[in-house]
C-alpha positions as CSV (number, residue, x, y, z in Angstrom):
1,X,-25.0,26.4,1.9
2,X,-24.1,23.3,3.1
3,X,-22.8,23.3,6.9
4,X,-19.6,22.1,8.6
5,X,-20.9,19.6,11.4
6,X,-17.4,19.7,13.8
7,X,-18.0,17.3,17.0
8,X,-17.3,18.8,20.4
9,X,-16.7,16.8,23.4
10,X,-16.8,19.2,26.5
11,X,-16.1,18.2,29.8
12,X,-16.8,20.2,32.3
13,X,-19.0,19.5,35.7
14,X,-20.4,22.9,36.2
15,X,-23.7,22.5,34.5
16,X,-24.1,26.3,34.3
17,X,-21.2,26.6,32.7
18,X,-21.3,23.9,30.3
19,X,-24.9,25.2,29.0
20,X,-23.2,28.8,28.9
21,X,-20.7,27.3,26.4
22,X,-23.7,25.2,24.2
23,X,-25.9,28.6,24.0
24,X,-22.3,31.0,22.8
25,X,-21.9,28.0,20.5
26,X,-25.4,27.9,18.7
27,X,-24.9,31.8,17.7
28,X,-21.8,30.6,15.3
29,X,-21.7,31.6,11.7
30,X,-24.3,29.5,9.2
31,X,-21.5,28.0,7.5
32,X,-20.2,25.7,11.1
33,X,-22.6,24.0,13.2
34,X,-21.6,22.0,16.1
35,X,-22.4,18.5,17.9
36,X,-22.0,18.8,21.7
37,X,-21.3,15.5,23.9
38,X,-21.5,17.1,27.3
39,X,-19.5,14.6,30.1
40,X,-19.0,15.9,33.7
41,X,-16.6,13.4,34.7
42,X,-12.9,12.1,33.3
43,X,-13.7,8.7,33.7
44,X,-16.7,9.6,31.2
45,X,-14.6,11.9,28.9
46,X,-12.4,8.6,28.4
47,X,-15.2,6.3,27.5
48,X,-16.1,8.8,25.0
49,X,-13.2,9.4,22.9
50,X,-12.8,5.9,21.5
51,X,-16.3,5.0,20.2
52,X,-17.4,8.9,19.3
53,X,-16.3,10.5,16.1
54,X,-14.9,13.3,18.2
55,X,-12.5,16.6,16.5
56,X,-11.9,18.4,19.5
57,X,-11.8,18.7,23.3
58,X,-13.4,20.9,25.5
59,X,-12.0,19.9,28.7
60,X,-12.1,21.4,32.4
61,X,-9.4,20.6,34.5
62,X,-10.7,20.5,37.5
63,X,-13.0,18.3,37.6
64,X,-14.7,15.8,40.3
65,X,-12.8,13.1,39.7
66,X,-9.3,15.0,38.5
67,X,-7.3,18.1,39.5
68,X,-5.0,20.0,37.5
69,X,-2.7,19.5,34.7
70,X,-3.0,15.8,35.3
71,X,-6.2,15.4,33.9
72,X,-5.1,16.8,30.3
73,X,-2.2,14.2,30.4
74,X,-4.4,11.6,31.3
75,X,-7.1,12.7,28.6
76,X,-3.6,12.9,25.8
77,X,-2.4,9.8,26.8
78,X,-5.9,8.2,26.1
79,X,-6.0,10.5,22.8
80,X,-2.9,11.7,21.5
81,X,-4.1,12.5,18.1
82,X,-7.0,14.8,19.3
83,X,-6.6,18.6,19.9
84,X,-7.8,20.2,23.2
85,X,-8.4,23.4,23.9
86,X,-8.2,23.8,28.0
87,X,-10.6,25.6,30.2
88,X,-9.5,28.0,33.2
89,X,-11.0,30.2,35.8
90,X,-10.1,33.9,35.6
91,X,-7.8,33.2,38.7
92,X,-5.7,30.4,36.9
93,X,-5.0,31.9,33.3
94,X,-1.5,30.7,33.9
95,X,-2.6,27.6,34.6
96,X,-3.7,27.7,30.9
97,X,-0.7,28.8,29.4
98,X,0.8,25.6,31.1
99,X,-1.3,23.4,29.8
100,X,-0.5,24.5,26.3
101,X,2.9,24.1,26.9
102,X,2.4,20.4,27.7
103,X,0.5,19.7,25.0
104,X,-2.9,21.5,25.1
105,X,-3.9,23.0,21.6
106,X,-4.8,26.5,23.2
107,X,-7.1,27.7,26.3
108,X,-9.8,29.9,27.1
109,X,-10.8,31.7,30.6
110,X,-13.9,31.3,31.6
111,X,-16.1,34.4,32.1
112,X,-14.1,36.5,29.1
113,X,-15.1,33.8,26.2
114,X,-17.6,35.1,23.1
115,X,-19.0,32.9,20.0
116,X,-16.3,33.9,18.0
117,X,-13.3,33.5,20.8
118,X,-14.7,30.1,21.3
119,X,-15.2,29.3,17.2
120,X,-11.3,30.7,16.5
121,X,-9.9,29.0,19.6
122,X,-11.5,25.3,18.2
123,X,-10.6,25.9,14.7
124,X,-7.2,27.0,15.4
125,X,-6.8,23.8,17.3
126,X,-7.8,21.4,14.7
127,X,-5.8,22.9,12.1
128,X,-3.0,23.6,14.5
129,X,-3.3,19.9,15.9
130,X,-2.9,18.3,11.9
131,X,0.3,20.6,10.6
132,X,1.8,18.9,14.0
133,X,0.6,15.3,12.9
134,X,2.4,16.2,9.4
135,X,5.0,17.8,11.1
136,X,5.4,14.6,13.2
137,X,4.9,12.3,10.2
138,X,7.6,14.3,8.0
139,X,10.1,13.9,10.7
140,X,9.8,10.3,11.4
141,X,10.4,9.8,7.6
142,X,13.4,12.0,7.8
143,X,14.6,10.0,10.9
144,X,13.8,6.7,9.0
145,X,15.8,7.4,6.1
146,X,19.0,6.6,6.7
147,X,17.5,3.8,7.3
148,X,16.8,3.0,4.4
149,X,19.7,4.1,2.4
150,X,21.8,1.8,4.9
151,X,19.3,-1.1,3.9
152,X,19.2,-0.3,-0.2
153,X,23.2,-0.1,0.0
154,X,23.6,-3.6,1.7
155,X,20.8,-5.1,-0.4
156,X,22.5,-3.7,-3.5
157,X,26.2,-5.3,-2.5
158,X,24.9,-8.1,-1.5
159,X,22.1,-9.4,-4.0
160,X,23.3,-7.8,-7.1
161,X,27.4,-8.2,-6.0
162,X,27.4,-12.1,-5.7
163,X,25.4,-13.0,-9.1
164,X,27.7,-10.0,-11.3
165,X,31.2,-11.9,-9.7
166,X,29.6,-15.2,-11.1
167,X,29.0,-13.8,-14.3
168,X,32.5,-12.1,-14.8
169,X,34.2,-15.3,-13.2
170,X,32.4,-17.3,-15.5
171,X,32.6,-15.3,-18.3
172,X,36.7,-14.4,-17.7
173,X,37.0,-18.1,-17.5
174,X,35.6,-18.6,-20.5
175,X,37.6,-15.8,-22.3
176,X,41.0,-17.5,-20.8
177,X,39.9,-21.3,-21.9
178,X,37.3,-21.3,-24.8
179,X,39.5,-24.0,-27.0
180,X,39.9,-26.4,-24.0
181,X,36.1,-26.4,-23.5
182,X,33.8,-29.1,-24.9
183,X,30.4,-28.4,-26.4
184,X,28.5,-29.0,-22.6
185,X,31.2,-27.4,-21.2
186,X,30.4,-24.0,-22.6
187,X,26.5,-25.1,-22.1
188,X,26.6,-25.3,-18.8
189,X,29.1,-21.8,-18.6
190,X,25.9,-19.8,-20.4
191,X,23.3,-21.8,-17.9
192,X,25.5,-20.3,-15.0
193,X,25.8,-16.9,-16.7
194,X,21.9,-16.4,-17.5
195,X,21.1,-18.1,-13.9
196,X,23.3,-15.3,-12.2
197,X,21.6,-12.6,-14.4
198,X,18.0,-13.7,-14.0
199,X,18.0,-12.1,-10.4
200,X,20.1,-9.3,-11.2
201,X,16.9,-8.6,-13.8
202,X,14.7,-9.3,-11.0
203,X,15.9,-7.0,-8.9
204,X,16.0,-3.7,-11.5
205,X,12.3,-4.5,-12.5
206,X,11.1,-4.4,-8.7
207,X,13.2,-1.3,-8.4
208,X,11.8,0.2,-11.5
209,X,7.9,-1.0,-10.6
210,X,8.7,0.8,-7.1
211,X,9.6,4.0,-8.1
212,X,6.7,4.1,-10.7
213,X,4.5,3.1,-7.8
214,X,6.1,5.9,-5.5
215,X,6.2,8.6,-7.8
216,X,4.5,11.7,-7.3
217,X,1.9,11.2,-10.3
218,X,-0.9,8.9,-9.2
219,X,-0.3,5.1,-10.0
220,X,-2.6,4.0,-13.1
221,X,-5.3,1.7,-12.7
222,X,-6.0,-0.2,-16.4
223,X,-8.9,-2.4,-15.1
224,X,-10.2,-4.9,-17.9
225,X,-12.8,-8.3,-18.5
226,X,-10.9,-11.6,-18.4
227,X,-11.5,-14.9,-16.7
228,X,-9.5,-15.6,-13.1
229,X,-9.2,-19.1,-13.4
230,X,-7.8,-18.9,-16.2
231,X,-5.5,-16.6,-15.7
232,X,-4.6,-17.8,-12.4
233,X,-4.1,-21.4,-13.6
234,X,-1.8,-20.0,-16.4
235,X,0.3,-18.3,-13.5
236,X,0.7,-22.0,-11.9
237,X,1.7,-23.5,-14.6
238,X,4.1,-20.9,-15.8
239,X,6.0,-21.1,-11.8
240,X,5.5,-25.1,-12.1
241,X,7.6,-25.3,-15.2
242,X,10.2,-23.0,-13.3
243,X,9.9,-25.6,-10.0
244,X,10.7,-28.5,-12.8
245,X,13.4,-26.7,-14.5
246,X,15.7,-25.8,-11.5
247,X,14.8,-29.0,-9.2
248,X,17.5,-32.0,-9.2
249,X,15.8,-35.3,-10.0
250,X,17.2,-36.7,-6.3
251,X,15.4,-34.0,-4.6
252,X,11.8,-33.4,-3.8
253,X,10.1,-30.5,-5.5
254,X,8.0,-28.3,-4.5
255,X,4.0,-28.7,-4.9
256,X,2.8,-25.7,-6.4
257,X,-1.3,-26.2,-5.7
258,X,-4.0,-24.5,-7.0
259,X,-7.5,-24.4,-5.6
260,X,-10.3,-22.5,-7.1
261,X,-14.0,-22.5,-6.3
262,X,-14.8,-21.7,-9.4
263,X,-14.4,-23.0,-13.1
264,X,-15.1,-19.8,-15.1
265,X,-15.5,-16.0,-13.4
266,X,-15.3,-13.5,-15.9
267,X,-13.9,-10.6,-14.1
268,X,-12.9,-6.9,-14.2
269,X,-9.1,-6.4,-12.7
270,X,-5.8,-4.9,-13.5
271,X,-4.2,-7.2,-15.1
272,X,-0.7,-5.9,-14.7
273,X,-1.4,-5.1,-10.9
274,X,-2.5,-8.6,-10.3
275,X,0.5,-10.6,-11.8
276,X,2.5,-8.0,-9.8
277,X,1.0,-9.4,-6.4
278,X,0.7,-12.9,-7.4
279,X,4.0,-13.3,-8.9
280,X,5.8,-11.6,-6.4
281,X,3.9,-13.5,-3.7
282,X,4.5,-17.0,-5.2
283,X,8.4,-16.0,-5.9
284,X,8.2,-15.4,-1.8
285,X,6.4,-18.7,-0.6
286,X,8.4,-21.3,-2.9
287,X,12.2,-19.1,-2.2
288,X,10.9,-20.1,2.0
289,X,9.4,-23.5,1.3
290,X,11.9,-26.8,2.1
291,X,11.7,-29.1,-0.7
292,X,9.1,-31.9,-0.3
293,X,6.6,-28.6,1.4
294,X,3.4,-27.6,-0.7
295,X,2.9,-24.1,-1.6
296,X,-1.0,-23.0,-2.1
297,X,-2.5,-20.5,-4.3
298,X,-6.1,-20.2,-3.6
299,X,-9.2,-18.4,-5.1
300,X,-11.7,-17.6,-3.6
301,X,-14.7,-15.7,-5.9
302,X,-18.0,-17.2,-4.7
303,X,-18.9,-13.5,-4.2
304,X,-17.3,-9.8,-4.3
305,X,-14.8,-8.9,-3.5
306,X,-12.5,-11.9,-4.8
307,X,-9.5,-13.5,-2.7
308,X,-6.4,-14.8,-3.2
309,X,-4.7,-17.0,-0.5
310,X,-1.5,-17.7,-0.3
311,X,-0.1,-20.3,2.2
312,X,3.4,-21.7,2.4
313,X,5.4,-23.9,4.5
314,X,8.2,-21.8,5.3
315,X,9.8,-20.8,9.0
316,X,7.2,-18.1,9.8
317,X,7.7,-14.6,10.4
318,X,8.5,-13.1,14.1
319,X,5.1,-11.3,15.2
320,X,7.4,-8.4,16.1
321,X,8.2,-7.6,12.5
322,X,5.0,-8.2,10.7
323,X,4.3,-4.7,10.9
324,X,6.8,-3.7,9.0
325,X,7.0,-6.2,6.4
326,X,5.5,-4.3,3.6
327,X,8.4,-1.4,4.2
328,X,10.9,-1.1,1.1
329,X,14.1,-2.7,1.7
330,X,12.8,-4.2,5.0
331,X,13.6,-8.2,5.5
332,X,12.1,-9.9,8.3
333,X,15.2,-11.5,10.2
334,X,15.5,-15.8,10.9
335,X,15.2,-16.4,7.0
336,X,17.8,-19.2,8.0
337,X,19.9,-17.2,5.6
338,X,18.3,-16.7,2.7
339,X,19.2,-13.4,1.4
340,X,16.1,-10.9,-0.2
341,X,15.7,-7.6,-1.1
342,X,12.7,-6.5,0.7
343,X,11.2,-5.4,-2.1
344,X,8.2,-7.7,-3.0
345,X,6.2,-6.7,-0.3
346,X,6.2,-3.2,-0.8
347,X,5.4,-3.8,-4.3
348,X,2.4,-6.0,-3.5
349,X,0.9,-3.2,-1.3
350,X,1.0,-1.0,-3.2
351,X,-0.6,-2.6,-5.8
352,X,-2.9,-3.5,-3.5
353,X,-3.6,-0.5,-2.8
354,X,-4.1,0.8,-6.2
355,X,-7.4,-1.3,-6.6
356,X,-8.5,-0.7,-3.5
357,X,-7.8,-4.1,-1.6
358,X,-6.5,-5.0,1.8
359,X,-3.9,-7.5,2.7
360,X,-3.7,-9.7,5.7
361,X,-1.0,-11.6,7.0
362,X,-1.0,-14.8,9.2
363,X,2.2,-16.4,10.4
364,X,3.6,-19.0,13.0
365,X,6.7,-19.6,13.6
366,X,8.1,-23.2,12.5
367,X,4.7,-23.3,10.9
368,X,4.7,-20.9,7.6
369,X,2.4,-18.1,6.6
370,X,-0.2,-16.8,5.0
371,X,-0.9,-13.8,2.7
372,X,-4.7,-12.9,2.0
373,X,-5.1,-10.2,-0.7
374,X,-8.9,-9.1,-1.0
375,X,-9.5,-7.3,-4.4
376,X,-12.7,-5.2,-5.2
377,X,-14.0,-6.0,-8.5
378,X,-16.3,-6.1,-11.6
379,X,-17.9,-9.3,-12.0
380,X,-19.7,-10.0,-15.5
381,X,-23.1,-10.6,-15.9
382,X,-22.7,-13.0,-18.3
């Protein structure tokens, strides 16, 4: 039977004691063994908890270098996430119930502890200690979700509102004067119309690949052999014909660039997942570029896994909001009023994700930013 190693970090500076506790401990049931770190010191017990795959504290209170209930708060505050499970002299059992009440897992008195008081007490505090981290975790999404449903109904009125009151303008224009319009006339009144309902379609197929992604069934991963260059040189050309389609001749497009290390890398990816991130990351960096600004797509595949920089010349995002960039319906603020949805970024994450990637972000202010996705992948042999 394979055994459950659980790593203990006790702190306590009676040495007779702390050997006491090591020798009920090696008497536990075959199925859980234990790895003891012994400290005698807080200042020690600190230095430990960071570097040391540590589940659960052992901890003394009074101790050579702290007294009392302040050494637990000092040990929580250095790590909150891990459970403790207090000490206490037969004379300070209260003592132990306080601790629990600020945040202490549970305690044991010393002198009337057993293998199996000691193996239930540390259990109960590592399971005890993860419901409260779900608990926790289920509660700030609660708290955040107004949040969000404030966010989805402004990005809703405001995004999908002003292209619709185009198209119906438009189109009850055209209803009213049909016979009084010349042939361009009623061109340029379907240009307008399919201009205002290309991001209206936009938006419902972000929405649509978002819930997919966040559904409760796990997202699909379709992996299959085609060449990145290739595709990603398609991808450029397709958004360059876009650039040159909706830029006026007396104004300076942007440079859509395209660096690759490589000619030919056959490759094994999700296709869908990657034009998912790509697109959506492109759409980003040329909607925040100025005219006249370059916008680079790079690939790098000289080796696994494969990465896909992408660097524009935009305003920057604040450092403050970078962490939450990749939240739905979360739009970094100073976009010099360029409306969004906050939707791109979750999408790319979680696509991300899906593969097994990571995704860094870089940004200065006045200076632009860039988006590394790093993809896992199968490369041919050929």
């Amino acid at each position: 039977m394979n055994q459950e190693v659980i790593n203990i970090l006790l702190v306590e500076d009676n040495f007779g004691d702390a050997e006491l506790f090591q020798d009920i401990l090696e008497m536990s049931p075959e199925s859980l063994a234990w790895n003891v770190t012994h400290v005698s010191r807080l200042a020690e017990a600190l230095a430990q908890v960071d570097p040391d795959p540590v589940q659960v504290i052992l901890l003394d209170l009074s101790l050579s270098d702290s007294q009392g209930l302040q050494t637990l708060m000092t040990l929580r505050e250095k790590a909150p996430t891990l459970p403790i499970v207090v000490l206490t002299g037969l004379n300070d059992e209260q003592l132990g119930i306080t601790a629990v009440r600020e945040g202490a897992q549970n305690y044991l008195v010393k002198g009337l502890v057993s293998g199996g008081m000691i193996t239930c007490a540390m259990l109960y505090a590592i399971e005890r200690q993860k419901i409260e981290m779900v608990l926790h975790s289920c509660l700030k999404q609660e708290q955040e979700l107004p949040k969000i449903k404030s966010r989805f109904s402004s990005m809703l009125s405001h995004e999908l509102r002003n292209p619709l009151t185009t198209i119906l303008a438009w189109a009850d224009l055209g209803e009213k004067l049909t016979e009084e319009f010349s042939e361009q006339k009623k061109r340029e009144m379907n240009r307008k119309i399919k201009e205002s309902a290309g991001p209206m379609n936009k938006i419902l197929d972000d929405l649509r690949v978002l819930w997919h992604q966040e559904s409760p069934k796990p997202a699909l991963f379709n992996p299959s052999w085609f060449d990145l260059p290739e595709f990603c040189q398609k991808l450029e050309a397709g958004f360059q014909i876009q650039l040159d389609n909706h830029c006026s001749p007396k104004t300076n497009s942007l440079e859509l660039i395209f660096v690759s290390q490589v000619n030919s890398y056959p490759v094994s990816l999700d296709l869908n997942l990657l034009e998912q991130i790509l697109t959506n990351r492109l759409s980003k960096a040329i909607k925040y570029s100025p005219n006249g600004c370059p916008v680079q797509l790079e690939l790098m595949a000289d080796s696994n896994p494969v990465i896909f920089p992408i660097q524009d010349s935009g305003i920057g995002i604040p450092p403050s909001q970078q962490e939450r960039l990749f939240t739905s319906f979360y739009g970094a603020t100073d976009t010099q009023g360029i409306s969004g949805t906050g939707l791109g970024l979750s999408i790319v994450k979680n696509a991300v994700d899906v593969q097994g990637g990571t995704i860094q972000v870089n940004s200065e202010l006045a200076r632009g930013s860039t988006f590394m996705e790093t993809l896992p992948l199968m490369v041919s042999p050929v």
